[in-house]
C-alpha positions as CSV (number, residue, x, y, z in Angstrom):
1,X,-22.5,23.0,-114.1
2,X,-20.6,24.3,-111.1
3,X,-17.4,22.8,-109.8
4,X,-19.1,22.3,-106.7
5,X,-21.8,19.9,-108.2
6,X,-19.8,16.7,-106.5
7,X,-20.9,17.9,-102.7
8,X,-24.6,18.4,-104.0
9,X,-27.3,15.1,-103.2
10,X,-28.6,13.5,-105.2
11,X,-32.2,13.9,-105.5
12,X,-32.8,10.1,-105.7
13,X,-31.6,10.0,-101.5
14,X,-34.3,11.4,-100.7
15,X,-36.2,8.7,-101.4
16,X,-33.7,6.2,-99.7
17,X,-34.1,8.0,-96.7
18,X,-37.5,7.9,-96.5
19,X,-37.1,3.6,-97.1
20,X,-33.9,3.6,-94.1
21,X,-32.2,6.8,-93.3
22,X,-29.1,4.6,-92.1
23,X,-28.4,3.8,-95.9
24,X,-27.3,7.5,-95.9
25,X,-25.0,7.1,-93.8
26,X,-23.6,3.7,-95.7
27,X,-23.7,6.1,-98.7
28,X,-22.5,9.9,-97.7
29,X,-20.5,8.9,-95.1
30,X,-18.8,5.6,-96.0
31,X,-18.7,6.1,-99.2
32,X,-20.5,2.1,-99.6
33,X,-22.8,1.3,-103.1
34,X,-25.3,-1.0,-103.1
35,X,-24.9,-3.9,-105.9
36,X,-27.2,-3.3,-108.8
37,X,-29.8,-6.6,-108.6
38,X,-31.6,-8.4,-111.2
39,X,-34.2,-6.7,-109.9
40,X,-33.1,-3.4,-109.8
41,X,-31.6,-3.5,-113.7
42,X,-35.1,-4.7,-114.3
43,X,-36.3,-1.6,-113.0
44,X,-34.5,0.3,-114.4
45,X,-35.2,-1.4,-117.6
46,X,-38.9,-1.0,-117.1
47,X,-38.6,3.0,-116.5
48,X,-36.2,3.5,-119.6
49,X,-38.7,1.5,-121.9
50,X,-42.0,3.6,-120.1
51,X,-40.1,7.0,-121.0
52,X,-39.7,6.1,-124.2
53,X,-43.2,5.5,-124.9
54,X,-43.6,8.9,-123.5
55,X,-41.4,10.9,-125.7
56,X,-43.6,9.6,-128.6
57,X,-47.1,10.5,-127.2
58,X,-49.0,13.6,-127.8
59,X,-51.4,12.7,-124.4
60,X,-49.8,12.4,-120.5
61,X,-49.2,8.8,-119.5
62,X,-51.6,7.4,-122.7
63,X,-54.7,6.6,-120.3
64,X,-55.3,10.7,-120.0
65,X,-57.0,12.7,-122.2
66,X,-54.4,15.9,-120.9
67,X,-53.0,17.5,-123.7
68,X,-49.0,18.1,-123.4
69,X,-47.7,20.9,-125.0
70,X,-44.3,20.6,-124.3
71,X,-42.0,17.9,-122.8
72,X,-39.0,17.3,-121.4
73,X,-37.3,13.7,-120.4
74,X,-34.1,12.8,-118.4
75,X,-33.6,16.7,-117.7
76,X,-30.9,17.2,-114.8
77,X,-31.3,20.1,-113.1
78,X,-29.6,21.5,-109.8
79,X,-29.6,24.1,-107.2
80,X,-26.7,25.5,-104.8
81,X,-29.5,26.9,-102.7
82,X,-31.1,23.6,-101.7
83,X,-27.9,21.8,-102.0
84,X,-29.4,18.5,-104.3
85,X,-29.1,17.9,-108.1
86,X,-31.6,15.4,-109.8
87,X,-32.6,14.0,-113.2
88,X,-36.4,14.3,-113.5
89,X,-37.9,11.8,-115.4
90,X,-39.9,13.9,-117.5
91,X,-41.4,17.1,-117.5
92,X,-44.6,18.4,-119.2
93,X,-46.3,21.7,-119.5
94,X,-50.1,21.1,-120.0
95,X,-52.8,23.6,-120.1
96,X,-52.6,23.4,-116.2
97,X,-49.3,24.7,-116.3
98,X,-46.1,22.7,-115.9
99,X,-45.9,19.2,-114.3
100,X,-43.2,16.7,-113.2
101,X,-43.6,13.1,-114.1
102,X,-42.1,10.6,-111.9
103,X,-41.7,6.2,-113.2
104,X,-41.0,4.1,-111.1
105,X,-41.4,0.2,-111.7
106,X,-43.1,-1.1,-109.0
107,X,-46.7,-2.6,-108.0
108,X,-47.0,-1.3,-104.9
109,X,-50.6,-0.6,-104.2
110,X,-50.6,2.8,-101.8
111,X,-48.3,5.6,-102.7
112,X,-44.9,5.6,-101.1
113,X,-43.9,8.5,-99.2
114,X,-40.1,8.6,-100.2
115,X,-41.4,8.5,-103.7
116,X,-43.5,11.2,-103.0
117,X,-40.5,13.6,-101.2
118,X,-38.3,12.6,-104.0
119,X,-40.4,14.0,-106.9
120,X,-41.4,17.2,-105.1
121,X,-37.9,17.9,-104.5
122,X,-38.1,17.1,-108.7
123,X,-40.7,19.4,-108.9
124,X,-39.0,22.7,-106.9
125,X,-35.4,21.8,-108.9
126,X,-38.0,22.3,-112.0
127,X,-39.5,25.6,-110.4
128,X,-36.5,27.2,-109.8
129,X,-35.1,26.5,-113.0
130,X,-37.7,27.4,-115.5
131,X,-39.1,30.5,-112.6
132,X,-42.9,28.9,-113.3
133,X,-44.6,27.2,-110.7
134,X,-45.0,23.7,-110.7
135,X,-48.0,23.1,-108.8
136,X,-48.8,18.9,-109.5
137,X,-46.6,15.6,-109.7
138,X,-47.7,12.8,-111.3
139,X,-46.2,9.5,-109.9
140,X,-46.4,6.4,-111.9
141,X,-46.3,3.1,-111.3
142,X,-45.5,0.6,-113.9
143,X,-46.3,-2.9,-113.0
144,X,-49.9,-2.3,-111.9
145,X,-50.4,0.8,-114.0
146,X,-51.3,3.0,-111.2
147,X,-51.0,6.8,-111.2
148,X,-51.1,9.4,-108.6
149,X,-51.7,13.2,-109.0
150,X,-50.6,15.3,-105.9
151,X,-50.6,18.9,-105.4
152,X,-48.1,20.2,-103.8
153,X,-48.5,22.0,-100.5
154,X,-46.6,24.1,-98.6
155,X,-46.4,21.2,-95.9
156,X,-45.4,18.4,-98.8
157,X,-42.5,20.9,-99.2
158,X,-41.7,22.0,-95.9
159,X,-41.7,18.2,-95.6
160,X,-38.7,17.4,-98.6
161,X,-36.8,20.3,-97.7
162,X,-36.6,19.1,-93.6
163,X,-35.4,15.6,-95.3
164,X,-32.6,17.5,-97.3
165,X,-31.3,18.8,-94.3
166,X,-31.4,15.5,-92.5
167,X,-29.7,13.9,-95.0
168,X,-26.8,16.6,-94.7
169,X,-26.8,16.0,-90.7
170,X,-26.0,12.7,-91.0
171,X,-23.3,13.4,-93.6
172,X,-22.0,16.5,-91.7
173,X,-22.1,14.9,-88.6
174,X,-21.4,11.2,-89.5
175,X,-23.3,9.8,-86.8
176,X,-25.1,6.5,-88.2
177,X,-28.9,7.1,-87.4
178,X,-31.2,4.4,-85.5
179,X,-33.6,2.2,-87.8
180,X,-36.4,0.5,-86.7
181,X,-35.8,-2.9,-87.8
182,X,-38.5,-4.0,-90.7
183,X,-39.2,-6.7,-92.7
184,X,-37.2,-5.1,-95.6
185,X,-34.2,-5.1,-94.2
186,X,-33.4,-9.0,-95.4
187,X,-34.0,-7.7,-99.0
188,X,-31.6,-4.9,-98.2
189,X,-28.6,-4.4,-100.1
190,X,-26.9,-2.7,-97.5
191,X,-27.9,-6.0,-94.9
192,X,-24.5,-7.4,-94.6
193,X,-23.4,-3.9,-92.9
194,X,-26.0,-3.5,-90.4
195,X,-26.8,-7.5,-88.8
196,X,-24.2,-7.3,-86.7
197,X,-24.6,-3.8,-85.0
């Protein structure tokens, strides 16, 4: 790992900007953490437990009949070109080639876009590193047992590689970016910093 690692993103922003880009600036600019919920350990707790089950399995995700060939889980992987550095949750090579596998513990019932930006940015740290494509992401959701398979276009990552270099504007420039205000933003942990601007 490079010395510079430090000054890379993490791969995980991506999807925090997509939720509220002014939690970037909280983060990369003033330096703030958000207090790890019940919730959130319970999250957590719920994706450790699903990958897991998946280092055990012969079959993708236990509902599919895809064969996995090979698999890798918790693999951190980085690039100096793009400037991030993310653990993937797992990666599989199937007969269709290579695939990243994204768990997140939620019930949410249409596929979030920051969750989608996040693991495509998994999937071109996974392309660069092993020099095979990685042409599918699988996203799956825990609590209501919902998977999505995208393919990725060259507009899906045109897409994550603009919100890298958003995120690094707001650091660079450390200018706090406007949010529209949202229902969310009670259950924020980051709340107590923005109700009074």
């Amino acid at each position: 790992m490079s010395e510079e690692e430090p000054e890379l993103i993490p791969a995980k922003w991506i999807e925090i900007y997509h939720y509220c880009p002014r939690i970037i600036y909280y983060m990369g600019v003033l330096g703030a953490r958000e207090r790890e919920t019940a919730y959130m350990r319970e999250g957590r707790m719920e994706e450790e437990c699903e990958e897991e089950k998946e280092k055990r399995r012969k079959t993708l995700l236990a509902k599919r009949k895809e064969k996995v060939i090979e698999k890798w889980t918790n693999l951190k992987l980085y690039s100096q070109k793009l400037g991030i550095v993310g653990v993937v949750d797992m990666l599989v090579k199937t007969e269709e080639g290579l695939k990243v596998v994204d768990i997140k513990n939620t019930a949410k019932k249409k596929l979030s876009s920051g969750y989608l930006y996040q693991t495509t940015a998994y999937a071109i740290l996974a392309q660069e590193h092993f020099k095979k494509p990685v042409k599918n992401i699988i996203i799956y959701y825990t609590k209501n047992d919902k998977i999505f398979e995208i393919k990725i276009t060259d507009q899906i990552k045109e897409h994550t590689i603009w919100t890298i270099k958003r995120i690094k504007e707001i650091i660079e420039k450390a200018k706090m970016p406007k949010t529209k205000r949202k229902r969310q933003c009670k259950g924020c942990g980051y709340y107590h910093l923005c109700r009074g601007l």
